[in-house]
C-alpha positions as CSV (number, residue, x, y, z in Angstrom):
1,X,-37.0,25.0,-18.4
2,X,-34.5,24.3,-21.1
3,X,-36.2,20.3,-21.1
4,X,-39.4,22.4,-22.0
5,X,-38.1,24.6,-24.3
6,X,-36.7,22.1,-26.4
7,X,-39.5,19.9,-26.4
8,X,-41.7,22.9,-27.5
9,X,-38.7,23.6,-30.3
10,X,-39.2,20.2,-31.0
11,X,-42.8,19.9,-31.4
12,X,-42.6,23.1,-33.3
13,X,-40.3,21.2,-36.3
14,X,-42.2,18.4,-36.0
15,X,-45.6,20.2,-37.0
16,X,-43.7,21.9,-40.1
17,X,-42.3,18.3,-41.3
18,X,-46.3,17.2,-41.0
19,X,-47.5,18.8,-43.9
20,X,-45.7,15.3,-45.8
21,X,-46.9,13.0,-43.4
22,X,-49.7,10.3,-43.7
23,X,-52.7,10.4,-40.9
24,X,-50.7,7.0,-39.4
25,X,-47.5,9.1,-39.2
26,X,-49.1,12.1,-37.5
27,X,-50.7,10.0,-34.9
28,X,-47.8,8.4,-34.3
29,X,-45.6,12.0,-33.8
30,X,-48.3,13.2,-32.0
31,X,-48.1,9.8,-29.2
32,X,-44.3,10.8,-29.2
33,X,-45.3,14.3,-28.6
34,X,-47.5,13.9,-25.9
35,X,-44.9,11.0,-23.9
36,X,-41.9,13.9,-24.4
37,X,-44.4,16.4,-22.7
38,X,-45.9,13.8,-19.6
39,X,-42.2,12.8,-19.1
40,X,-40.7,16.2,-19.1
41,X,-43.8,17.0,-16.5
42,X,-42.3,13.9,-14.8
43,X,-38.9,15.1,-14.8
44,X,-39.8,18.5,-13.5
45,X,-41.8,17.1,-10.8
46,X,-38.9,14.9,-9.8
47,X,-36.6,18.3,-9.7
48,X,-39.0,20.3,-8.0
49,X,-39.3,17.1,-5.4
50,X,-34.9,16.8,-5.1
51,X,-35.0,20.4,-4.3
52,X,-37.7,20.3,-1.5
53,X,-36.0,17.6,-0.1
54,X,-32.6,19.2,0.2
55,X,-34.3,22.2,1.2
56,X,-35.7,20.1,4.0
57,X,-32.3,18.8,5.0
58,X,-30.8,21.7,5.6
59,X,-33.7,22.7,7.4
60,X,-32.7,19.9,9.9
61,X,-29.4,20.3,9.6
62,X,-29.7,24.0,10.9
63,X,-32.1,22.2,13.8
64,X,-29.2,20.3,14.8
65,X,-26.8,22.7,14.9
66,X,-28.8,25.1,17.1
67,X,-29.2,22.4,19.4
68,X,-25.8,21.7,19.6
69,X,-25.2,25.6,20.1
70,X,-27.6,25.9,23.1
71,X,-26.4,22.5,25.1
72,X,-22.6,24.0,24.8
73,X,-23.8,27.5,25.9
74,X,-26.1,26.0,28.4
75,X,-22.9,23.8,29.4
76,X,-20.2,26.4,29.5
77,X,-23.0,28.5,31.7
78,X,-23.1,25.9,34.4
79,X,-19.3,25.8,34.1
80,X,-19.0,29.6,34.5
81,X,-21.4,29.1,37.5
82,X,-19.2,26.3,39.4
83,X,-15.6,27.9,39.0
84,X,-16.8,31.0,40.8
85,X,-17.3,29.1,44.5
């Protein structure tokens, strides 16, 4: 959010400094202007995508752990079953 907010402060100063500008030179802002916006979209995609994937980590992480949790209890069970002959 703070990429986007600076790019739209950005934009913002560049309209008011195009009141001087030749039609060339506001095309040319305006290319720059539109790259800073589909790269910050880029960027923000790329976040959102890092997150998901650590989100999805721990999601197998936790998996793991549970399965560990239920062989030892299942184990120790089995255990607890034998030393009582």
């Amino acid at each position: 959010m703070k990429r986007l907010a600076t790019a739209l402060a950005v934009t913002g100063l560049l309209a008011l400094g195009a009141c001087n500008r030749t039609p060339a030179e506001n095309n040319a802002a305006n290319v720059r202007d539109t790259a800073e916006n589909k790269a910050e979209a880029i960027d923000n995609q790329a976040d959102a995508a890092r997150d998901a994937g650590e989100n999805r980590a721990e999601v197998i992480e936790n998996t793991a752990d549970a399965v560990r949790d239920a062989g030892e209890n299942r184990a120790d069970a089995i255990e607890a079953n034998d030393s009582g002959r």
